[in-house]
C-alpha positions as CSV (number, residue, x, y, z in Angstrom):
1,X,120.2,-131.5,-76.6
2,X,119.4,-130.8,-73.2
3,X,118.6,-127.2,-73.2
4,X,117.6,-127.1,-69.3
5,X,119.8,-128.8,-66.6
6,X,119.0,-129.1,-63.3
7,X,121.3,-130.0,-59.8
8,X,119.7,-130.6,-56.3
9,X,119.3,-132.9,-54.2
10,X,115.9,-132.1,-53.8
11,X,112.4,-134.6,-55.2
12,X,110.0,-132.2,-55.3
13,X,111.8,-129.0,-56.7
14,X,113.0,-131.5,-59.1
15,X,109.2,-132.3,-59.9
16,X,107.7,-128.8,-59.8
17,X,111.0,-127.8,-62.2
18,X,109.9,-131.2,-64.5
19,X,106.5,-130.1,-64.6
20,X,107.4,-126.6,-65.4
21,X,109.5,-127.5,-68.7
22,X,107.1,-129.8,-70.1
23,X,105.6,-128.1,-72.4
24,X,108.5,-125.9,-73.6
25,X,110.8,-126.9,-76.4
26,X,113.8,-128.6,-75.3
27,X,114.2,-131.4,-72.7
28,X,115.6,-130.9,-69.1
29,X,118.1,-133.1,-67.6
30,X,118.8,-133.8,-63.7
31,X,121.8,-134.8,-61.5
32,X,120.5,-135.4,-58.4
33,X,123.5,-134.2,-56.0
34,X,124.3,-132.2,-53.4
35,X,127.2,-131.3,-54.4
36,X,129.0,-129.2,-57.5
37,X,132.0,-130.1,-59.3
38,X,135.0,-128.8,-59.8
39,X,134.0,-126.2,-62.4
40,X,131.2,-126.7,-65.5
41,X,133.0,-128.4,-67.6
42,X,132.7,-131.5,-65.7
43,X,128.8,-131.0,-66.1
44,X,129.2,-130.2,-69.8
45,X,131.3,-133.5,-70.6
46,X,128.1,-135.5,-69.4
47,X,125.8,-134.0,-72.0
48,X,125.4,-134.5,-75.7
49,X,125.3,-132.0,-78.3
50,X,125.6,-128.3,-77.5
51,X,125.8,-126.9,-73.9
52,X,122.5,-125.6,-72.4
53,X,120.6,-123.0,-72.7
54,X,119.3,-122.4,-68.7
55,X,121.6,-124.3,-65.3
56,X,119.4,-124.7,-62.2
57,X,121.0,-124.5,-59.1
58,X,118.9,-126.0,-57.1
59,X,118.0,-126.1,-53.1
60,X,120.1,-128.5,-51.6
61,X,123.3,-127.2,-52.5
62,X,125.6,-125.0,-50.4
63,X,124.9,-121.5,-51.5
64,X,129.1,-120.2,-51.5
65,X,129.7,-123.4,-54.1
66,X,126.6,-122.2,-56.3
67,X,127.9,-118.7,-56.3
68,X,131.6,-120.1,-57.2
69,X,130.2,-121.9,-59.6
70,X,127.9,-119.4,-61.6
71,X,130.8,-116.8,-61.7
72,X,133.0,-119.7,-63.5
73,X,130.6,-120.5,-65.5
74,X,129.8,-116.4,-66.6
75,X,133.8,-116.7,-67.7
76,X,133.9,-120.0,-69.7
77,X,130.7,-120.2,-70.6
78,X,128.5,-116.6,-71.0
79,X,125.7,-117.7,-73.4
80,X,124.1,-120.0,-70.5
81,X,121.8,-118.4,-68.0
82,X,122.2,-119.7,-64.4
83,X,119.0,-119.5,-62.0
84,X,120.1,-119.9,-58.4
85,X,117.0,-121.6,-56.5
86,X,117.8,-119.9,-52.7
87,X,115.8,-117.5,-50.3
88,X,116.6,-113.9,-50.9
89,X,118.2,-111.2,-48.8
90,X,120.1,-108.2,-49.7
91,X,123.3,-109.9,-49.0
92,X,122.7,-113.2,-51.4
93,X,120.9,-110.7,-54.4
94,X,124.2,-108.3,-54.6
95,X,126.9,-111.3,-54.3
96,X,124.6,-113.1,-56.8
97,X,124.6,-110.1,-59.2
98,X,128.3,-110.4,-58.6
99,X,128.6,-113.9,-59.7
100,X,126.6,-113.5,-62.8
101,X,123.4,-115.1,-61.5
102,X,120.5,-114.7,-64.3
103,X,117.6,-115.0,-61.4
104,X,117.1,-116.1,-57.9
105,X,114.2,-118.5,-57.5
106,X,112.4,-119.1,-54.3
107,X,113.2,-122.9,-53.1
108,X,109.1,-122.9,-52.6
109,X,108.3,-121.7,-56.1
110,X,105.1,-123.5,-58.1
111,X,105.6,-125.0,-61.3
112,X,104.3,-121.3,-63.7
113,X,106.4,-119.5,-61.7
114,X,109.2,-121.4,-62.6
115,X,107.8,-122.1,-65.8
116,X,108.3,-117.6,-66.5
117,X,111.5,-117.4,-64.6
118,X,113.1,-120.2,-66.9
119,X,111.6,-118.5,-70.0
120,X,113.1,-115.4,-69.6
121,X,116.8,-117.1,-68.7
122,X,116.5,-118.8,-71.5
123,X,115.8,-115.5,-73.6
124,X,118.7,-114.2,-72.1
125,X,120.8,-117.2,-73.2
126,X,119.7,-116.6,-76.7
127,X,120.3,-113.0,-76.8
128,X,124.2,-113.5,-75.6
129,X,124.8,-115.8,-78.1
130,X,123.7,-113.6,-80.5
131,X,125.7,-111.0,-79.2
132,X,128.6,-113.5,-79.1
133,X,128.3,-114.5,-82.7
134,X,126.7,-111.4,-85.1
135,X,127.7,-112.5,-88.3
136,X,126.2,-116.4,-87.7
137,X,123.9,-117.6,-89.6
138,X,120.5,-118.1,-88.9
139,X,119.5,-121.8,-88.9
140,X,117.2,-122.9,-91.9
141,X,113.6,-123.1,-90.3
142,X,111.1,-125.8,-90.4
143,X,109.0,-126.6,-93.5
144,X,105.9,-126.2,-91.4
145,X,105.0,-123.7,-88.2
146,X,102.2,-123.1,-85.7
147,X,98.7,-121.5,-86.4
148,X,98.2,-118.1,-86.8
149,X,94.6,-116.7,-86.1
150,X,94.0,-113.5,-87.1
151,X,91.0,-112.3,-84.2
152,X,88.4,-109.5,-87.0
153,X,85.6,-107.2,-86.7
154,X,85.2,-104.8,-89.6
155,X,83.7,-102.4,-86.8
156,X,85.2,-101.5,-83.4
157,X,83.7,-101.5,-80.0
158,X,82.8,-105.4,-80.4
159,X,85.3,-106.5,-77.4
160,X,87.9,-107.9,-80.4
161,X,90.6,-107.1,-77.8
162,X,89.0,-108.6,-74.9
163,X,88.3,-111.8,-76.9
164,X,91.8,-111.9,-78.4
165,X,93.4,-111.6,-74.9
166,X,91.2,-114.3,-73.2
167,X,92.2,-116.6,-76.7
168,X,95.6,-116.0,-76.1
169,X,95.3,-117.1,-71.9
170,X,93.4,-120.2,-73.1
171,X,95.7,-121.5,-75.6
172,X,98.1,-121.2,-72.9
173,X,97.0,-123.4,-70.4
174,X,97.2,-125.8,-73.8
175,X,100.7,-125.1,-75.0
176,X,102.7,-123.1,-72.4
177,X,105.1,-120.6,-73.8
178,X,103.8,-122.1,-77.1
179,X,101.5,-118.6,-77.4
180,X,102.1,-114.9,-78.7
181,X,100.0,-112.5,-79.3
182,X,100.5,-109.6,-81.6
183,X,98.8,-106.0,-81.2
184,X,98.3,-105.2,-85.0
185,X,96.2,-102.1,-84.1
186,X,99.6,-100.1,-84.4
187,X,97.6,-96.6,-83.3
188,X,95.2,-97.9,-80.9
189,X,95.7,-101.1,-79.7
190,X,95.6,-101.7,-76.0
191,X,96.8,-105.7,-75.7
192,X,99.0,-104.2,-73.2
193,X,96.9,-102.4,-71.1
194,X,94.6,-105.8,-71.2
195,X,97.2,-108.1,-70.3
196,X,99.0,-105.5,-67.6
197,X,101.8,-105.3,-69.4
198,X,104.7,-103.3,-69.6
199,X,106.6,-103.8,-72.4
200,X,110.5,-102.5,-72.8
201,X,109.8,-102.9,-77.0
202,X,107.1,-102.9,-79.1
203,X,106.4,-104.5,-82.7
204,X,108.3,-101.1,-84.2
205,X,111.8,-102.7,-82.9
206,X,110.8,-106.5,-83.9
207,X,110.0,-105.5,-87.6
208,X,112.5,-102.1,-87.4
209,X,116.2,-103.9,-85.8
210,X,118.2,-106.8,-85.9
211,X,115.3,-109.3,-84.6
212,X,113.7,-108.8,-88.1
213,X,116.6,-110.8,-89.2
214,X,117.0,-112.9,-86.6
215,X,114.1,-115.2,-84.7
216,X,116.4,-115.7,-81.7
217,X,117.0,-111.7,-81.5
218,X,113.2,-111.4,-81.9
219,X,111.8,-113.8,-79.2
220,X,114.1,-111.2,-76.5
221,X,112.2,-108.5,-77.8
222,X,108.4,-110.1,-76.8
223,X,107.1,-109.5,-73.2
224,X,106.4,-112.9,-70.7
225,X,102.8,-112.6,-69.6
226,X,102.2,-115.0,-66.1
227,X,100.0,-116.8,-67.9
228,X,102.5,-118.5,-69.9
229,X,102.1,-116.4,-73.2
230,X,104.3,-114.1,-74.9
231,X,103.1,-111.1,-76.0
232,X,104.6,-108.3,-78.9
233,X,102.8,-105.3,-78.2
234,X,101.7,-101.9,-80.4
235,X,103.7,-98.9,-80.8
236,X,103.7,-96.5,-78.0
237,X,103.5,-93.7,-80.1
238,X,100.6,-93.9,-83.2
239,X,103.0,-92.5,-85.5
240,X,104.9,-95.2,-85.9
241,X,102.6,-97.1,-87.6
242,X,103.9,-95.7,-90.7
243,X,107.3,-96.7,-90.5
244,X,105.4,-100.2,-90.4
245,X,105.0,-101.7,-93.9
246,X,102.6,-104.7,-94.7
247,X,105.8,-106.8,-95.9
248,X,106.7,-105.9,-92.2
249,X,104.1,-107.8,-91.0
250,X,104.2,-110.7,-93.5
251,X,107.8,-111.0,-92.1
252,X,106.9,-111.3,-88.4
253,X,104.3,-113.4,-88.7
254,X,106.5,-116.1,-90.5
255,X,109.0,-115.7,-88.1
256,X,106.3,-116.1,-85.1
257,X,104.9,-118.8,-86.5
258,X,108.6,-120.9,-87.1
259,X,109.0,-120.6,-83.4
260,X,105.6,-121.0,-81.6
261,X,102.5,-123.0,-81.6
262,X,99.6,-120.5,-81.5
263,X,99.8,-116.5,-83.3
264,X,96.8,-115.0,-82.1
265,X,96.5,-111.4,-83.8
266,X,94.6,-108.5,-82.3
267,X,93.8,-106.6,-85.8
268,X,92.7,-103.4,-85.8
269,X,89.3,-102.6,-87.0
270,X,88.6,-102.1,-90.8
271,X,90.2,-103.8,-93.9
272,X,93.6,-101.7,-94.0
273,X,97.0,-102.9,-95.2
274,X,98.4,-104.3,-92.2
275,X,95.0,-106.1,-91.6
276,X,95.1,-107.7,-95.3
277,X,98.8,-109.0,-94.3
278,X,97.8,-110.3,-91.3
279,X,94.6,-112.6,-93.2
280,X,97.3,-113.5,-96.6
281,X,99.1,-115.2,-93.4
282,X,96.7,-116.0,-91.4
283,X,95.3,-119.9,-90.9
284,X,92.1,-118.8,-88.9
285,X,90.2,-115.9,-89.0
286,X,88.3,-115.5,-85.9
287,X,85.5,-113.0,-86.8
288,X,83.7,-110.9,-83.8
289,X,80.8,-108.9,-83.9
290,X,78.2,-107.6,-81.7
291,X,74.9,-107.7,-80.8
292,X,74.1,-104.7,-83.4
293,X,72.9,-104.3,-87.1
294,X,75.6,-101.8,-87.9
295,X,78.8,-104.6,-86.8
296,X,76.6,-107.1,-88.1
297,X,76.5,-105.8,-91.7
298,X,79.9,-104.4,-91.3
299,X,80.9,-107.8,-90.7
300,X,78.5,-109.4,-93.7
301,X,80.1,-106.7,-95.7
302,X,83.8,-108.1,-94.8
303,X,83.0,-111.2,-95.7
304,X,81.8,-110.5,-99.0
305,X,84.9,-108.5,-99.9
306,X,87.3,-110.5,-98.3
307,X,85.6,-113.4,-100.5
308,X,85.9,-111.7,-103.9
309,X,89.7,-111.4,-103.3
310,X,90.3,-114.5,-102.0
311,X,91.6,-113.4,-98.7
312,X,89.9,-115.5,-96.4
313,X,91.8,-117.9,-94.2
314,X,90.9,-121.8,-94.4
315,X,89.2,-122.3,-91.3
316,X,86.7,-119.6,-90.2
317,X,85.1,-118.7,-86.1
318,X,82.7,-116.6,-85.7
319,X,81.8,-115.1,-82.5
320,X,78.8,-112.9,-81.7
321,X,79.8,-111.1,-78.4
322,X,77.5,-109.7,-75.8
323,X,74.7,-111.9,-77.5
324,X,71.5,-110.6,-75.7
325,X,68.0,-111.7,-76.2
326,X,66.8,-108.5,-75.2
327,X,68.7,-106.3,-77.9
328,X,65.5,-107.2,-80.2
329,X,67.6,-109.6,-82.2
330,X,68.1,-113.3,-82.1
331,X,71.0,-115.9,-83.1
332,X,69.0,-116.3,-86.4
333,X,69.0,-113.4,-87.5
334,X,72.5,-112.9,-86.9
335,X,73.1,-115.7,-89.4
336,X,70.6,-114.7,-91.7
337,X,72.2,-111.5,-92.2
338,X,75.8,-112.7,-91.8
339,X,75.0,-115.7,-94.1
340,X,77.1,-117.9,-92.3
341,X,76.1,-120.0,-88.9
342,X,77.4,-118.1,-85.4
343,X,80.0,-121.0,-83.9
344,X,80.4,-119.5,-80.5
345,X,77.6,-117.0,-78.4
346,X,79.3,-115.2,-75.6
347,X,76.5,-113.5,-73.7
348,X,76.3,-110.3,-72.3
349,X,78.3,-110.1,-69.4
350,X,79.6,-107.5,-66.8
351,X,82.8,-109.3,-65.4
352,X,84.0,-109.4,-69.0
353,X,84.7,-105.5,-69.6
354,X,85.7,-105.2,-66.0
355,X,88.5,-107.8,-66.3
356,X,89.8,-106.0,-69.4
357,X,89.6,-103.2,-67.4
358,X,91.9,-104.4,-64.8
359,X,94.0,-106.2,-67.2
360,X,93.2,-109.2,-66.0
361,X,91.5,-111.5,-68.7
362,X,88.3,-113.5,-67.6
363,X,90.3,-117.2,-68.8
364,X,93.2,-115.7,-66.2
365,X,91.2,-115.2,-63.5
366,X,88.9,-118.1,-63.4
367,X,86.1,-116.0,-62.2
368,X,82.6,-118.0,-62.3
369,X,80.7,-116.3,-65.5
370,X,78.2,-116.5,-67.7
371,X,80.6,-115.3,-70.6
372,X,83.4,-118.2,-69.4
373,X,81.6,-121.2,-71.4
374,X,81.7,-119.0,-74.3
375,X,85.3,-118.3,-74.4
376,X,86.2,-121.7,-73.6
377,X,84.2,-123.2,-76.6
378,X,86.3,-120.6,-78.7
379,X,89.8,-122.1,-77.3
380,X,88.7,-125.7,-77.5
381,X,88.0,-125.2,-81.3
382,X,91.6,-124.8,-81.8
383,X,92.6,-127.8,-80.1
384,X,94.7,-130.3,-82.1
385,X,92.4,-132.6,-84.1
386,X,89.6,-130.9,-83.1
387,X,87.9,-130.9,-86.7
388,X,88.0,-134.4,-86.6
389,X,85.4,-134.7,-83.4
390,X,81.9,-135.1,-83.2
391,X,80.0,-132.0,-82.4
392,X,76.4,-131.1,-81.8
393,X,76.4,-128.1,-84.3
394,X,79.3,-129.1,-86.7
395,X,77.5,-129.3,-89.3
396,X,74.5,-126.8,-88.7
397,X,73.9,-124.4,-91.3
398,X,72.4,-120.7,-91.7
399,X,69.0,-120.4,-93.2
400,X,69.4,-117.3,-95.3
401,X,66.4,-115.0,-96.1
């Protein structure tokens, strides 16, 4: 099935739209004309399989035809999203609205801003045909599904959030709109805050409504982050958390990971019930502490317990954050006390709070820092195959005293 089709006349749109839908699910076909047919069922009778998900209307074609054409096609056929490619004014946005026009897309547009505009049609598309058919039923889902890393610390104030965030950016320039990321510090978490985000809902109405039930309801109900990520955010309200039960959790997670490549959880600190969900489903456990004895036995103490009930995920990170040699300790004593070998150092930096701060992750920004190497270590270890590489300190171990 071709879930994205495209019509201009237009070689480079077409590119920048090609380059745009190459890493999302689905293929995208082109008729390149500058003209529309009669109405969309002449399109539709030149595809195979089920209509599309997202038409294109691209530059190139005369703006009264595209506007005919998206009002027929709201009429026959609702559960596709049109995106009109055209300059804006005041005039073309209201006779647009009119005609049933998901989005209007500047003709001049780079390929990630087409790449989020396209997204979100196509969660519109999947919302109306929910809407259009309640009682279907869901699809069965794959045997297997994407990676979940759950991102630790035992203790908080060890930059878990800022690491997770940056994680999340990083495998997204790897697999775009492949990534979510889940705020599962359901009092305190502030993904959204760290990401500038906005969100309409919140992880109380994915594990609360209808998307619990339904993957296609539940992918409407994440937020589109620029950087090509999605992104399910915490309550608004820390009450809430108690409406939220671990099987909850369990729930999402299998549903996230059915439908994207990389689940990168932002846990809250401590071992509590939603945590303990979050590691049963987890794949990677991405562990974080600082450059202090109390988060470095809180997370030696984790480990322990976390061992002893046989919670701990099959592939383990650890990342010491805000390594400094002048906080009196060094990388081996870190491991000494941890018992395991640190696999990624991120030093001390400034930049790194300040682009939390601003909500603008450090792997977004592309700022020159000392922390970047660090972070980017951490994403390449999650690269496909990656295992199977040669590596300097693979196979280093801790010396324990």
């Amino acid at each position: 099935m071709s879930r994205f089709v495209l019509i201009t006349p237009d070689l480079d749109f077409e590119r920048r739209v090609r380059s745009a839908t190459a890493g999302m699910s689905g293929s995208l076909q082109w008729f390149q004309a500058d003209y529309l047919p009669a109405g969309p069922r002449e399109i539709l009778d030149q595809l195979l399989g089920e209509p599309p998900e997202v038409l294109i209307l691209g530059p190139g074609l005369e703006i009264d035809d595209s506007l005919k054409h998206a009002s027929l096609l709201d009429l026959q056929f609702p559960e596709i999203s049109v995106v009109l490619a055209a300059e804006q004014s005041e005039s073309l946005v209201l006779a647009a609205m009119r005609s049933g026009v998901r989005d209007i897309l500047s003709p001049a547009a780079d390929s990630d801003s087409i790449r989020v505009m396209v997204e979100r049609a196509s969660l519109a598309a999947a919302g109306r045909r929910r809407g259009l058919a309640p009682n279907a039923i869901e699809a069965p889902t794959q045997a297997s599904g994407g990676r979940i890393i759950a991102v630790m610390s035992p203790k908080g104030g060890v930059g878990k959030t800022t690491v997770a965030t940056n994680l999340a950016v990083g495998l997204g320039t790897m697999a775009p709109m492949g990534v979510v990321i889940v705020d599962l510090d359901l009092q305190f978490g502030d993904v959204a805050s760290g990401l500038l985000l906005h969100p309409e809902r919140t992880i109380t109405d994915a594990v609360l409504g209808p998307a619990s039930q339904d993957s296609m309801v539940l992918k409407t109900y994440l937020s589109v982050h620029p950087a090509s990520i999605y992104a399910l955010c915490a309550p608004r309200n820390p009450v809430e958390m108690d409406r939220i039960t671990a099987q909850h959790v369990s729930r999402l997670l299998e549903q996230l990971r059915q439908e994207f490549q990389y689940v990168v959880i932002d846990t809250a600190p401590g071992l509590g019930e939603h945590v303990l969900a979050a590691l049963e489903n987890a794949t990677d456990a991405v562990w974080v502490c600082g450059m202090d004895i109390p988060s470095i036995r809180g997370l030696r103490t984790g480990l322990n317990i976390l061992d002893e009930l046989q919670l701990l995920p099959q592939y383990r990170h650890v990342v010491l954050n805000m390594a400094d040699p002048k906080s009196g300790l060094v990388l081996s004593d870190v491991e000494a006390t941890i018992g395991v070998p640190v696999d990624v150092a991120i030093p001390r930096s400034r930049t790194l709070p300040f682009s939390t701060n601003k909500g603008v992750p450090l792997l977004q920004d592309g700022a020159r820092d000392a922390a970047t190497k660090g972070l980017r270590l951490l994403v390449n270890r999650f690269r496909p195959n990656w295992d199977e590489r040669s590596h300097k300190q693979l196979h280093r171990r801790a010396v324990v005293r």
